[in-house]
Structure formats: structure tokens, C-alpha cells
VEXTI-37090 format. One record per residue (C-alpha): residue in three letters; y, z, x. Coordinates in steps of 0.05 Angstrom, whole numbers, plus 5000, padded with zeros to 4 digits. Example, Ala and Ser with C-alpha at 12.3 -4.5 7.8 and 13.67 -1.06 7.14 Angstrom:
// residues 2
Ala491051565246;Ser497951435273;
END
This chain:
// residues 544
Unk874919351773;Unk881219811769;Unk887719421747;Unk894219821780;Unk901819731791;Unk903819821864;Unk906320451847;Unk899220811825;Unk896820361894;Unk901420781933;Unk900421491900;Unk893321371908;Unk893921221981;Unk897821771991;Unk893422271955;Unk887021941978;Unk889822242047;Unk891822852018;Unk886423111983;Unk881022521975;Unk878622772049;Unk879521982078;Unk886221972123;Unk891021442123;Unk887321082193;Unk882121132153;Unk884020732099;Unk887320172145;Unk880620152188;Unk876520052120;Unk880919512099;Unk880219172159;Unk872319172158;Unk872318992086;Unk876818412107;Unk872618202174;Unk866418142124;Unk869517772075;Unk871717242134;Unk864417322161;Unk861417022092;Unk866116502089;Unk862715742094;Unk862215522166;Unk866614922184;Unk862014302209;Unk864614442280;Unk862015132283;Unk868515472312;Unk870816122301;Unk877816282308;Unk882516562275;Unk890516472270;Unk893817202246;Unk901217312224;Unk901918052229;Unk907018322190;Unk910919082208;Unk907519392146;Unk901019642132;Unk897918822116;Unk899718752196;Unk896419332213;Unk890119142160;Unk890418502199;Unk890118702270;Unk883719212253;Unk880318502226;Unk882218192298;Unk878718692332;Unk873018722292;Unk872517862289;Unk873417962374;Unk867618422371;Unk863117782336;Unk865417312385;Unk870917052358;Unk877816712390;Unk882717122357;Unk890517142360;Unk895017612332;Unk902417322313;Unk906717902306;Unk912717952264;Unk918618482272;Unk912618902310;Unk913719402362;Unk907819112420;Unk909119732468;Unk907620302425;Unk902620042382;Unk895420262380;Unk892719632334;Unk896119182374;Unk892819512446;Unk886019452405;Unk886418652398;Unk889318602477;Unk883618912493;Unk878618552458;Unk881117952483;Unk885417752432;Unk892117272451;Unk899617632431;Unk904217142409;Unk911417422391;Unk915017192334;Unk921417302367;Unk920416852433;Unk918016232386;Unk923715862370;Unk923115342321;Unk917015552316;Unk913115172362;Unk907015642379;Unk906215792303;Unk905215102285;Unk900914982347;Unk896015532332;Unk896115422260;Unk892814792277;Unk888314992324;Unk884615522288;Unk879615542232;Unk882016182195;Unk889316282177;Unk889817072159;Unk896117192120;Unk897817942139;Unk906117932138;Unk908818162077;Unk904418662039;Unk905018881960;Unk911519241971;Unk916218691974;Unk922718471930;Unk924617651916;Unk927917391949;Unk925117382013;Unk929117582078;Unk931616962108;Unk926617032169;Unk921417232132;Unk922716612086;Unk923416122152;Unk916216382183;Unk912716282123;Unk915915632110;Unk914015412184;Unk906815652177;Unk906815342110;Unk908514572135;Unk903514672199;Unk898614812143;Unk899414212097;Unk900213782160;Unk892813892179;Unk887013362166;Unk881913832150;Unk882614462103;Unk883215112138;Unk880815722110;Unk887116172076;Unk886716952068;Unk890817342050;Unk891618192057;Unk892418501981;Unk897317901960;Unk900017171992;Unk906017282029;Unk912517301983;Unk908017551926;Unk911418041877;Unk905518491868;Unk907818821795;Unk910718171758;Unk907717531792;Unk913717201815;Unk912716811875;Unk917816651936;Unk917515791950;Unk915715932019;Unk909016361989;Unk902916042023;Unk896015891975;Unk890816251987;Unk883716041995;Unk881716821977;Unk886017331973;Unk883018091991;Unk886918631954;Unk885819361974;Unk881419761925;Unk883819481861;Unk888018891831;Unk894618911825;Unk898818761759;Unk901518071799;Unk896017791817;Unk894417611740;Unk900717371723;Unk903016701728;Unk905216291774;Unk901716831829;Unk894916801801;Unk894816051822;Unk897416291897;Unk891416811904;Unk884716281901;Unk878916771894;Unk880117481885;Unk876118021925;Unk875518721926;Unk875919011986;Unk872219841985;Unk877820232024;Unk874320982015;Unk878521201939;Unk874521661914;Unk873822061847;Unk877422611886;Unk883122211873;Unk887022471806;Unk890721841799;Unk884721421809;Unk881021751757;Unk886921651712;Unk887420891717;Unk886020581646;Unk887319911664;Unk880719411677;Unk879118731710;Unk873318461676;Unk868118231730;Unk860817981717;Unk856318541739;Unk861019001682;Unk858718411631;Unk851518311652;Unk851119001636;Unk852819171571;Unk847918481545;Unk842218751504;Unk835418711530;Unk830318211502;Unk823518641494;Unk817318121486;Unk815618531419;Unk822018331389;Unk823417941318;Unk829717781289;Unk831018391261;Unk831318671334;Unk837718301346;Unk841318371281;Unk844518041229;Unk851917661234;Unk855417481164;Unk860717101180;Unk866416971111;Unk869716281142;Unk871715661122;Unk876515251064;Unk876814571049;Unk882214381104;Unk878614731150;Unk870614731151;Unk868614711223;Unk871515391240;Unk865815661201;Unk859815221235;Unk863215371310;Unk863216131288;Unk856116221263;Unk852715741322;Unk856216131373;Unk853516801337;Unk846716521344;Unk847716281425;Unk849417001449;Unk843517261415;Unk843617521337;Unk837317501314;Unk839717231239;Unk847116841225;Unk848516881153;Unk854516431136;Unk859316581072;Unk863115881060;Unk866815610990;Unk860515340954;Unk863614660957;Unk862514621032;Unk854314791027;Unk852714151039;Unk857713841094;Unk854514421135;Unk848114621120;Unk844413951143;Unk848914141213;Unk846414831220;Unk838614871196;Unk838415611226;Unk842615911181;Unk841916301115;Unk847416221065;Unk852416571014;Unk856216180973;Unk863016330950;Unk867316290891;Unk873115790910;Unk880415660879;Unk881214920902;Unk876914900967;Unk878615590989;Unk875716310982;Unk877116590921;Unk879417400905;Unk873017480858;Unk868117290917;Unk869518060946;Unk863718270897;Unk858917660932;Unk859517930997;Unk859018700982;Unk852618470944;Unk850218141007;Unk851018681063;Unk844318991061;Unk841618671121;Unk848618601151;Unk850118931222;Unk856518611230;Unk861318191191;Unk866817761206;Unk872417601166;Unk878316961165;Unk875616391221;Unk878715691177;Unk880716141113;Unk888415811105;Unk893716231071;Unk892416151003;Unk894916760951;Unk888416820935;Unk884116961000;Unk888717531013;Unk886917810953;Unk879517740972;Unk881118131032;Unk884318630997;Unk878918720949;Unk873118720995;Unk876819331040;Unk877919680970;Unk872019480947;Unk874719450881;Unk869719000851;Unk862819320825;Unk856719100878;Unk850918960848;Unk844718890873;Unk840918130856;Unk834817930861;Unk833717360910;Unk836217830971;Unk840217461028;Unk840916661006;Unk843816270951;Unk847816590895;Unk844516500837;Unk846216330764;Unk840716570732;Unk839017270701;Unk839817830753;Unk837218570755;Unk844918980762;Unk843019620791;Unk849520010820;Unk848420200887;Unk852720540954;Unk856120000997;Unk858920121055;Unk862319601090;Unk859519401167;Unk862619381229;Unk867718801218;Unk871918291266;Unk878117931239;Unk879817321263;Unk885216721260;Unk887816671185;Unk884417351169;Unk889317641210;Unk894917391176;Unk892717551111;Unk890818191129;Unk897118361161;Unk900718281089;Unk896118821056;Unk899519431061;Unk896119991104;Unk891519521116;Unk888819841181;Unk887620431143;Unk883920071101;Unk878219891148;Unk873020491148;Unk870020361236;Unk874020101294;Unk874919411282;Unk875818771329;Unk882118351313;Unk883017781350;Unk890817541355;Unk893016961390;Unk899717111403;Unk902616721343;Unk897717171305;Unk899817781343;Unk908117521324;Unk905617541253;Unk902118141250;Unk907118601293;Unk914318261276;Unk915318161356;Unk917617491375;Unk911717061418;Unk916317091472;Unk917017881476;Unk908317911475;Unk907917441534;Unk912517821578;Unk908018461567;Unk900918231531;Unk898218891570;Unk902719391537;Unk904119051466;Unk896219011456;Unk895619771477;Unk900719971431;Unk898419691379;Unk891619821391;Unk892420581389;Unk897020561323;Unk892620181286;Unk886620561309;Unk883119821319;Unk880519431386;Unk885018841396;Unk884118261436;Unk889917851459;Unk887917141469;Unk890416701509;Unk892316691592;Unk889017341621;Unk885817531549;Unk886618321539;Unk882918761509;Unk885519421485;Unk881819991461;Unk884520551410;Unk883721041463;Unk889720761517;Unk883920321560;Unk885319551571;Unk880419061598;Unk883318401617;Unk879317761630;Unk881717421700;Unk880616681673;Unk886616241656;Unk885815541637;Unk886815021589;Unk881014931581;Unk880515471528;Unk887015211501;Unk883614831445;Unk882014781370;Unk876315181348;Unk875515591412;Unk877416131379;Unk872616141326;Unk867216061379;Unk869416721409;Unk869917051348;Unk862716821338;Unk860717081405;Unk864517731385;Unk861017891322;Unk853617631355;Unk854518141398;Unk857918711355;Unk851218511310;Unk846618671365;Unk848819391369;Unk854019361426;Unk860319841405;Unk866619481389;Unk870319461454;Unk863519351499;Unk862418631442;Unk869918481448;Unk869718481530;Unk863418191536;Unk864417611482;Unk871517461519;Unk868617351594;Unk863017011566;Unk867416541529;Unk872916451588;Unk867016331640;Unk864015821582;Unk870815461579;Unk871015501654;Unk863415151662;Unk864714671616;Unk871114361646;Unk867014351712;Unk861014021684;Unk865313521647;Unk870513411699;Unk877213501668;Unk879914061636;Unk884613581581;Unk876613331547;Unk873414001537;Unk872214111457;Unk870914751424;Unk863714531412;Unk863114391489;Unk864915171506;Unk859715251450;Unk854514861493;Unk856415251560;Unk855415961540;Unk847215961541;Unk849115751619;Unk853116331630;Unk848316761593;Unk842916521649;Unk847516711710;Unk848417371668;Unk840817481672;
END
């Protein structure tokens, strides 16, 4: 799904009628049969009526909705059209719904707004075609009054009508998300072609319900269509990009995850990392921990294979850079920094393992235990595997100089925005006002994939494209989710996906884990990192 400003929605409208061969009619009678089906699927109401209740703005939302009228008339439907600042004598649309049947109510002759409230309660459908995408807070004070009215008649109802609304709700700004107080909720909103910047942006996001696409005709003929680099991350995009599980498959098939985590202070990160690696797939999880931590975890995590770490004090120490380069045989993908702390001496780690400063030598036992004994030093070519950096990693990395240099593939980092503050020098503040652009920035100068956790998760590519996730919820919001997602990320990046295909599909999966869970458990405030954990092979089924 295409992500746009309002601007690139109207230069695409206007060249789709230019040169894309699909007039501007056209468009308007596409929207409204995208928006009659979406109304046709909705759940039927226990009394069986269909009716429907639409305030039809001047623009082209009022002329979206009167095309629905006529095409709900056509099914049987009661339909009335309540027009706003709407010329009735010279308009086609509004001839089409007299015609069909449809009732005309006039803004203008209801004072107090009497009719509105009546038919607000009185029909089953409520179709929210005033104010379209192009609008500026604050709202007109007339504007603001109808909405208001239609608003009260709403909440004063005993049962729960269904809301839509055309492209945005009513009093929606479309490009930053603010939101009028006379906006009305949405049960779905339909939005024209693609989704606007708003519409993911708090507070509007929790005005729109359930996003749809509606197909308006935009086709590749389009040159500012085919330009858009902005993506909505939807489920059929994830499902995929998953790798396919042929019945001759071992566990080489599905690769090999070696995930560096873990300190004293901090050893779940590294347990949470290399079960969620296993739940999306890898065919082997190989964890690297502080030797001191072997045996909290291992009798937790029987399906792992183990490399165990020099430590200073409980945490990784700058000599264990030669352990892991002599351990990346089998390796497909590596991550680096989930529950590493700050410590001097894990930077230097870091540093030495993207230098590669210390001599790897090949040992004798393969992938396992480091052991004491005698081993058989043969020199040998290392190259270092596709990597992710997460949490502290990122920190430490971030005070290695040229450090993205330093990393030989496109790598996934994986900021919150506290991370991304450290990493960039911008304030937190100044990354959630534009999470979009900052992570594209930075993406393309640091020639890396970053994902921006956090509300609306984006994922940048080197290359200018975004991909955001449509999922906020506190539900995420907890200790340790992030090292599940990293774990998801590098499963996946193991498997043979490329680095942005791993980093989108690890981040739905995660958001739509988060997203199960809370539902399964029944309040967002109990959900534990572990519990996301336990909801991704459920998501992984839908996905199938």
C-alpha cells in the first residue's frame, strides 16, 4: 500500500485524468463503488435494515458519497443524502440519488439541527462525506456546529451504528494528524487509492477505526504514482516475502542465527532474542553469552547451541571478537548488542569484530563450547555475515568512528528513538515529529536499513523507500520486546530474506504479535515480552 501526502494525492488525480486515460468522473464513480462494497460487507445489524444516513459535503467526499447512495439505492437500500453548502439544482450526483429514490435533506433549512439528529438515529449506516483530505484546523464555525450535532445524535444512540468515513473523518488534517474536537470516530475509514501521511499519526489514527483501500483506477501510467517511495505494510506484502517450508527440508535449509547478547545485569535479552529466532523459522539459533551466564540459560533454552564468551565482570569482553570470527562458519546472519550494557569494554569488542583485528582461527570442536584444550590454529578467510544491531549495540556502535563504514553488507539497526537520539545527536523530540524523514536520512547516509521503533515503526531502506507498520499500541511498549524483534529480524535475515524484506516482515510480525497477545490476554497494561514471544507462531498461521 502506497503512503502519500495530500499533495502527491492531488497531482496524481490530476494526472491520472491527464494522461493515466481514467477521467476525473471516473475516479469519483470508482470511489463510490469501492465505498458501496465496503458498506455491503459490513456485519448485518440483528434487525436486518439497510439504511443509510449521508452528510454530503461541497467537495469531492460529497460527491464520493452521493455515487455510494445511488449505488446502495440500486441494492435496496433507504438512503438519504444530507447536503452541506451543495448546490441541489445543478447537480448531476445529487439528480442520481432523487432518482433512485433517495430523500434530500438541506443543511440550510435544519435549524438546530433537528432532521440531522432525527435521521442519525434512524439509520444503520452513518457515511461521513463532508470535509474531504484538503482541509485546514480549525474548522469553519458551521462546519464545526454540523459535525458537533451529528456527533451528540451519535453518542446518544442505544445501539452502535456503523461509522464511515470518505478518505479521512471529518475535521481530519490529512498530512499531520491533527484532529478538530468536533471530528467524528470512525468505525472504518475508506481512503482513496492510498493512505495518507495523517491517518498514521496520532491522535487521527485513533479517529479512522479500520483502514481500507479503496481501487480508484491510478495506474502505472501515472509518473507520480510510480514515484511514490513511501509504504503501508499490509499482510498479503508480509505473507509474501516468508520462506517456503519444502517437506525435504533440514535445518540447514533455514539457516543459522548467532546472536552476541547478554551481561550480567541483563541476561534475558539474550534468551527472548534467540527463542524468537527460532519461532519465525531459523533452522539452528546459536547464542554467544558471557560464559558466566551458560547455565542461568541453557537449562531455559534446550534448542540452542552455544558460544561462550570472555567476560570483564559479567559483561562481553574486547578479546571475545576472535570467539565469534572463529565461529561464523555455519553463520547466515548475526546479531549484535540485545542486553550488552555500556561497558568500555564491549565497545571495544565491537570495534574489533568490524576490524577484525584479532587473528580467527579455526578449532576443532566446530559450533559449541569453547574449549580449553589443545586446538589445531589454521589461518583462514573470514568474512563477517549479514549482521543486525540492536539496543546497546547501537550505542556502542555509534561511538566507533566511521563505524557504518565499517560494516562490509547493508545492515539492520534497530533504534528506538532514545537509541536513534544517541546515535544521530537529534533530540527525541525532533525524531517523533518526523520518524519518516529522520529514518530516511539517515538510512541513505549510512548506507544501512534502519528501523525506527516505536508508534508506526518505520523502516527505511538505503535507497530513499520507507515501509511503515500501521500498529500502535502499548502493548509493544515493554521490556524485552525489542529483543524479541530483533530475534525475529535476524531469524528471518538467516533464512535468506534481504535486509529490508527481514526488517519489514520481522516488524509486522512482531506488532501483529503484540496486537494478539493483548487480545488473547485482555489488557494491553499485562502483556510481557515473552507473551509477544508466544503470539508470533499465531500470526505465522494466519500468514500461511
Amino acid at each position: 500500500m502506497k503512503y502519500i501526502s495530500v499533495k502527491e494525492m492531488r497531482n496524481i488525480d490530476t494526472q491520472t485524468d491527464a494522461v493515466g486515460g481514467v477521467s476525473f468522473a471516473q475516479l469519483m464513480e470508482n470511489a463510490g463503488r469501492g465505498i458501496a462494497e465496503i458498506i455491503l460487507d459490513l456485519p448485518a445489524h440483528l434487525d436486518g435494515e439497510n439504511s443509510i444516513l449521508a452528510i454530503v459535503g461541497p467537495g469531492n467526499n460529497g460527491g464520493d458519497a452521493l455515487v455510494t447512495l445511488d449505488l446502495l439505492a440500486a441494492e435496496g437500500w433507504d438512503v438519504v443524502a444530507y447536503l452541506f453548502k451543495r448546490d441541489v439544482e445543478d447537480d448531476p450526483l445529487v439528480a442520481r440519488v432523487k432518482d433512485a429514490g433517495g430523500e434530500i435533506i438541506l443543511a440550510k433549512e435544519d435549524k438546530d439541527f433537528q432532521k440531522l439528529t432525527t435521521l442519525t438515529r434512524e439509520n444503520t449506516v452513518f457515511l461521513d462525506g463532508l470535509l474531504g483530505t484538503g482541509i485546514k484546523l480549525p474548522l469553519r464555525e458551521n462546519a464545526a456546529d454540523l459535525l458537533a450535532a451529528a456527533r451528540d445524535a451519535l453518542e446518544s444512540v442505544d445501539w452502535e451504528p456503523y461509522i464511515v468515513a470518505i478518505d479521512c473523518p471529518s475535521g481530519v488534517d490529512s498530512d499531520t494528524g491533527d484532529v478538530a474536537p468536533e471530528t467524528i470516530p470512525a468505525y472504518m475509514t475508506a481512503t482513496m487509492a492510498a493512505i495518507k501521511f495523517g491517518l498514521l499519526k496520532l491522535p487521527a489514527f485513533e479517529f479512522c477505526g479500520d483502514i481500507a483501500i479503496v481501487d480508484i483506477g491510478v495506474t502505472d501510467k501515472v509518473p507520480d504514482w510510480v514515484a511514490v517511495k513511501n509504504f503501508v505494510v499490509g499482510e498479503n506484502y508480509v505473507a509474501a516475502l516468508l520462506p517456503e517450508r519444502p517437506l525435504n527440508a533440514h535445518k540447514g535449509t533455514f539457516g543459522t542465527a548467532l546472536i552476541a547478547a547478554g551481561s550480567v545485569n541483563y541476561t534475558g535479552a539474550a534468551l527472548l532474542a534467540g527463542k524468537a529466532a527460532y519461532r519465525i523459522g531459523t533452522g539452528l539459533v546459536t547464542l554467544a553469552i558471557p560464559s558466566l551466564l551458560h547455565s542461568a540459560l541453557a537449562g531455559q533454552f534446550p534448542e540452542s547451541t552455544w558460544v561462550l564468551l570472555p567476560h570483564k565482570m559479567g559483561v562481553v569482553a574486547a578479546d571475545a571478537a576472535s570467539v565469534i570470527l572463529e565461529n561464523l562458519e555455519r553463520t547466515t546472519a548475526l546479531l549484535i548488542g540485545p542486553g550488552f550494557g555500556m561497558e568500555e569494554t564491549t565497545r571495544e569488542f565491537i570495534e574489533n569484530l568490524l576490524k577484525m583485528k584479532m587473528s580467527a582461527k579455526k578449532k576443532s570442536g566446530g559450533i559449541g563450547f569453547v574449549h580449553d584444550g589443545e586446538k589445531k590454529e589454521e589461518e583462514k578467510e573470514v568474512e563477517l555475515p549479514p549482521m543486525v544491531f540492536d539496543a546497546d549495540g547501537l550505542k556502542l556502535l555509534s561511538q566507533i568512528e566511521n563505524w557504518h563504514e565499517l560494516i562490509p553488507d547493508t545492515a539492520m539497526l534497530t533504534p528506538h528513538p532514545g537509541e536513534m537520539a544517541v546515535m544521530t545527536g537529534l533530540s527525541v523530540d525532533e525524531i517523533e515529529a518526523n520518524r519518516l524523514e529522520i529514518a530516511r536520512e539517515y538510512a541513505e547516509k549510512w548506507g544501512h536499513v534502519v528501523v525506527l521503533k516505536g508508534a508506526f515503526t518505520v523502516i527505511a531502506a538505503p535507497n530513499g523507500e520507507t515501509y511503515t507498520i500501521p500498529v500502535a499500541s502499548p502493548a509493544l511498549a515493554r521490556a524485552g520486546s525489542g529483543d524479541v524483534l530483533a530475534g525475529l529480524i535476524v531469524g528471518l535475515r538467516a533464512q535468506g530474506l534481504n535486509a529490508v524484506q527481514a526488517a519489514v516482515a520481522g516488524s509486522w510480525i512482531h506488532a501483529q504479535a503484540g496486537i494478539t497477545a493483548a487480545e488473547m490476554i485482555g489488557a494491553e497494561a499485562s502483556v510481557l515480552a515473552g507473551d509477544i514471544l508466544a503470539f508470533v507462531p499465531n500470526v505465522l498461521a494466519d500468514l500461511a
